[in-house]
Backbone bond lengths (Angstrom), bond angles and torsions (degrees), N, CA, C in turn:
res aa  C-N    CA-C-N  psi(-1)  N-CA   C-N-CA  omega(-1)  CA-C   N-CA-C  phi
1 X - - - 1.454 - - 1.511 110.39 -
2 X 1.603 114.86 137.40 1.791 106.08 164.94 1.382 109.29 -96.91
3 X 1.295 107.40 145.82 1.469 143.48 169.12 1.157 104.43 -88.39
4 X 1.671 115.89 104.81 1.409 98.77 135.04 1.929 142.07 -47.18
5 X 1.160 89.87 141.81 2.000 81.50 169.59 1.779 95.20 -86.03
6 X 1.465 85.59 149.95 1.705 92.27 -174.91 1.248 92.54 -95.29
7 X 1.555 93.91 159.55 1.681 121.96 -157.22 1.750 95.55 -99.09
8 X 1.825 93.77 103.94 1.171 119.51 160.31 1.762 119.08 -46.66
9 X 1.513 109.88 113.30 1.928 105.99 177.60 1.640 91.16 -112.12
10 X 1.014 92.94 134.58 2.005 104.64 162.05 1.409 109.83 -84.18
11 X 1.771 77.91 128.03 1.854 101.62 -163.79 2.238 90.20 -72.89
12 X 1.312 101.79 147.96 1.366 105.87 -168.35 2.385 83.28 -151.56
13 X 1.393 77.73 -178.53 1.420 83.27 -170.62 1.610 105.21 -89.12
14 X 1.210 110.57 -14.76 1.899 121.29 175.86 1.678 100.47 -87.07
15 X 1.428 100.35 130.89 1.648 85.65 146.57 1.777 112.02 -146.76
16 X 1.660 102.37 139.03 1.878 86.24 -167.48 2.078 92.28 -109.69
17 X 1.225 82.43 123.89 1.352 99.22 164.53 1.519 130.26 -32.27
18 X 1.569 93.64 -50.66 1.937 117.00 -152.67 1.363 76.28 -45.77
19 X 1.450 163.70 -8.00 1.443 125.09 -167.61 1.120 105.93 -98.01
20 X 1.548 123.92 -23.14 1.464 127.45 -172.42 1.362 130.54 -64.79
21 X 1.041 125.96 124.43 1.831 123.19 175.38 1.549 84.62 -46.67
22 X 1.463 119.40 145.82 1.211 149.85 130.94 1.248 103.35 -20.09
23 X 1.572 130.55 -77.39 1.356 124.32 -169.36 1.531 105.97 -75.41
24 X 1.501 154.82 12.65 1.375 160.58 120.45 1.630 118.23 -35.80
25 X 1.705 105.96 -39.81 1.345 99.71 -146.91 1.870 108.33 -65.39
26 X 1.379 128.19 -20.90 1.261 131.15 -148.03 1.705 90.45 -78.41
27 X 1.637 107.41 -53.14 1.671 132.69 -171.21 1.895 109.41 -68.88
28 X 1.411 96.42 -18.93 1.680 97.91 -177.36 1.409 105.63 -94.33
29 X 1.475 118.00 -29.65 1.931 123.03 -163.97 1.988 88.75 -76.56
30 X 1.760 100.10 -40.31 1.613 87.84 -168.06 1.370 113.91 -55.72
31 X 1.602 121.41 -51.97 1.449 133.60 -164.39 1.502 75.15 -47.04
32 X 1.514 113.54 -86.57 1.747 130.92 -133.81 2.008 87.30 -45.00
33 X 1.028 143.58 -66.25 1.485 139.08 -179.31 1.242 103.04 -45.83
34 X 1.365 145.16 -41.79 1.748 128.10 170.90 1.121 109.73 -59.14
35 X 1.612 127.71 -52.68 1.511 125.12 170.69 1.376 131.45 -51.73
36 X 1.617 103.62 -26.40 1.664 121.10 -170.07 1.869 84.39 -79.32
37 X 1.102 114.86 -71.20 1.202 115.97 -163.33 1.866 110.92 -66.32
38 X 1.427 131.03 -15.33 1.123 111.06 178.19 1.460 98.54 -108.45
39 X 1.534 122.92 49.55 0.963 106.47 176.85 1.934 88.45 -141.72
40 X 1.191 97.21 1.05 1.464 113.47 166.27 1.725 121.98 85.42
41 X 1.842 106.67 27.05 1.062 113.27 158.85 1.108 141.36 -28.76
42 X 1.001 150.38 111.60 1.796 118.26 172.40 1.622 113.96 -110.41
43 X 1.522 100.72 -6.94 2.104 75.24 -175.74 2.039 78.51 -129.89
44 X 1.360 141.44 142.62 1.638 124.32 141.78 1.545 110.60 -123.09
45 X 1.244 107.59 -165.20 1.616 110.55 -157.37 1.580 96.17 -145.33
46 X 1.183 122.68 105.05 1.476 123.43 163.09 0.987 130.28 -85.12
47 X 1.580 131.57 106.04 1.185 132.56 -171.34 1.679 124.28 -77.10
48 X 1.280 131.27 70.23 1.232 115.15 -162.85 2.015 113.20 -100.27
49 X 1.231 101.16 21.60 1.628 110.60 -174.71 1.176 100.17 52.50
50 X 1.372 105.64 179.86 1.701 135.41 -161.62 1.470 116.87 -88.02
51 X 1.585 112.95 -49.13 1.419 109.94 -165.08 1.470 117.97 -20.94
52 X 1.184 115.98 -150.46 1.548 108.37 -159.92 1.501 112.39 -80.93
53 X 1.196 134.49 40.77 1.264 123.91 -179.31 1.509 134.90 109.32
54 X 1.418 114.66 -54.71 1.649 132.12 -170.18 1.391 114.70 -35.27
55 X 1.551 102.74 -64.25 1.430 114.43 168.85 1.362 118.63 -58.77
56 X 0.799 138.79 -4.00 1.983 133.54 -166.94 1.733 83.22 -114.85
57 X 1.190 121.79 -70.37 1.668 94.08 169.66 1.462 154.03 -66.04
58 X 1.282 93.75 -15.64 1.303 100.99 162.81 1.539 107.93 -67.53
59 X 1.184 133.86 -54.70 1.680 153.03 141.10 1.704 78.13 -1.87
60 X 1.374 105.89 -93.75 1.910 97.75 -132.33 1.580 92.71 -78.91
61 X 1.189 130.72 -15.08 1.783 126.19 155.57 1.411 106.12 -28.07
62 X 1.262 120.14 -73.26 1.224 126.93 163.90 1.337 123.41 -18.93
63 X 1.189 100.17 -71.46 1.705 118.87 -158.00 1.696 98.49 -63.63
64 X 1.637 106.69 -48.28 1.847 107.05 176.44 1.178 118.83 -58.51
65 X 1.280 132.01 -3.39 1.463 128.58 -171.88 1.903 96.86 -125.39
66 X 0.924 114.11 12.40 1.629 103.06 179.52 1.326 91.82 -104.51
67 X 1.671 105.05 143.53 1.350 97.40 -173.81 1.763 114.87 -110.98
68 X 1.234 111.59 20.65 1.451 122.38 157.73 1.572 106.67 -114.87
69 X 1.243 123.42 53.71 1.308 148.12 163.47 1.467 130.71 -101.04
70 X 1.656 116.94 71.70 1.797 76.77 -159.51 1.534 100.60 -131.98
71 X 1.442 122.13 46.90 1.254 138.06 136.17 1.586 117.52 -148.31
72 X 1.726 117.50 131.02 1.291 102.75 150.51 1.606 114.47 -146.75
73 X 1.093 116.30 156.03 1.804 112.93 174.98 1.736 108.48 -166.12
74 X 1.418 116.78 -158.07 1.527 100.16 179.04 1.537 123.57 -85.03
75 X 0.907 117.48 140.08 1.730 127.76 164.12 1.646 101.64 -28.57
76 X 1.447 106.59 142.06 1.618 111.11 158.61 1.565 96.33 -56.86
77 X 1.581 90.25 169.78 1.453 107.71 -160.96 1.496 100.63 -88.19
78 X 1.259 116.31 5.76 1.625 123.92 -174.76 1.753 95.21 -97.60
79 X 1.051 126.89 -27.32 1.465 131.26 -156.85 1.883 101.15 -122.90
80 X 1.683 98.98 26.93 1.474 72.19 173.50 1.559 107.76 121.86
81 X 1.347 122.29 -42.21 1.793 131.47 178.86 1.617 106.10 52.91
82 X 1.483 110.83 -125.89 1.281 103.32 172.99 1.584 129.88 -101.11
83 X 1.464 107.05 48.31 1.659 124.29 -170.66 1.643 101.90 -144.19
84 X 2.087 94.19 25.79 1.305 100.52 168.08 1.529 103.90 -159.99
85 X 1.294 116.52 160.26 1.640 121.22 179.78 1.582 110.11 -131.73
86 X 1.465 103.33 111.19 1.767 100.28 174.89 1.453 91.09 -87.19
87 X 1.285 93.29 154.99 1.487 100.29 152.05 1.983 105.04 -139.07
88 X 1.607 95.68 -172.33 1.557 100.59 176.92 1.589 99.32 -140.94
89 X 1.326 103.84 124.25 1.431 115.83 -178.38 1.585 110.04 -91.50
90 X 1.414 131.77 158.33 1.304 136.82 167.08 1.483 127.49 -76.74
């Protein structure tokens, strides 16, 4: 069988969701926060838009159980409001 090689994204302090399958997003936010943080992030911004909700909790599900997590809530309204999630990493 061929394997693709998986498609390397450069970890940055933004990250927008809209590309992710729905069923990705829980397994993609964890990786991207090990990379954010061992690459010595300290504040990023998850873009998961507005629609009704799913994504922004599944998002901060995440974020409450990581334990180098130790702020998150919505983006200013310039960066997104609530169709975005800052957080602050340790």
């Amino acid at each position: 069988m061929d394997f693709e090689e998986p498609v390397r994204i450069p970890v940055t302090d933004v990250f927008d969701l809209h590309s992710v399958p729905p069923r990705d997003v829980k397994a993609v936010v964890e990786a991207y926060l090990e990379e954010a943080q061992r690459l010595g992030l300290r504040a990023v911004r998850l873009v998961h838009g507005r629609g009704i909700g799913v994504q922004r909790e599944t998002v901060r599900s995440v974020l409450a159980r990581t334990p180098f997590v130790v702020y998150y809530g919505d983006a200013p309204p310039e960066a997104g409001g609530w169709g975005a999630t800052v957080a602050t990493l340790r």
